[in-house]
C-alpha angles and dihedrals in degrees: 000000000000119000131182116174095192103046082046080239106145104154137147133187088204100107103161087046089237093140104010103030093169118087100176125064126190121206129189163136099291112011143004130218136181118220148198109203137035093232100064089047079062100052096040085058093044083062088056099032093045092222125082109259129200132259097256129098095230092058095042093048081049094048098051087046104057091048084060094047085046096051113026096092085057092039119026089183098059122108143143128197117182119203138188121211108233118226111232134179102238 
């Protein structure tokens, strides 16, 4: 598993999740998670978001951006970035 936030490079070569069984990573403000599966990235959202948000990284990636856009006047510091970890062959 390699990850750098900075450079957007979230890969793994584990492909049967038998070290790093995780594949999404949540970054933000005030706290970061890894998660398997998608699902629980979602609920977790829905906590933060306050509505219920669908399975699927997109909307969760809309969801949490819109809270931003909705907040950041309130709370500079708040911020959220989602991230998959890409499955590679070496």
């Amino acid at each position: 598993m390699a990850e750098e936030d900075g450079m957007g490079v979230f890969i793994t070569n584990d492909t049967d999740g038998n070290y790093f069984k995780d594949r999404y990573y949540l970054d933000g403000f005030d706290d970061s998670e890894y998660f398997e599966p998608l699902s629980e990235v979602a609920k977790y959202v829905k906590e933060i978001v306050g509505h219920d948000v669908e399975a699927d990284f997109d909307a969760i990636d809309k969801a949490l951006s819109d809270y931003v856009e909705e907040h950041e006047e309130d709370d500079p510091d708040c911020y959220y970035s989602f991230h998959e970890f890409k499955e590679v062959n070496d």
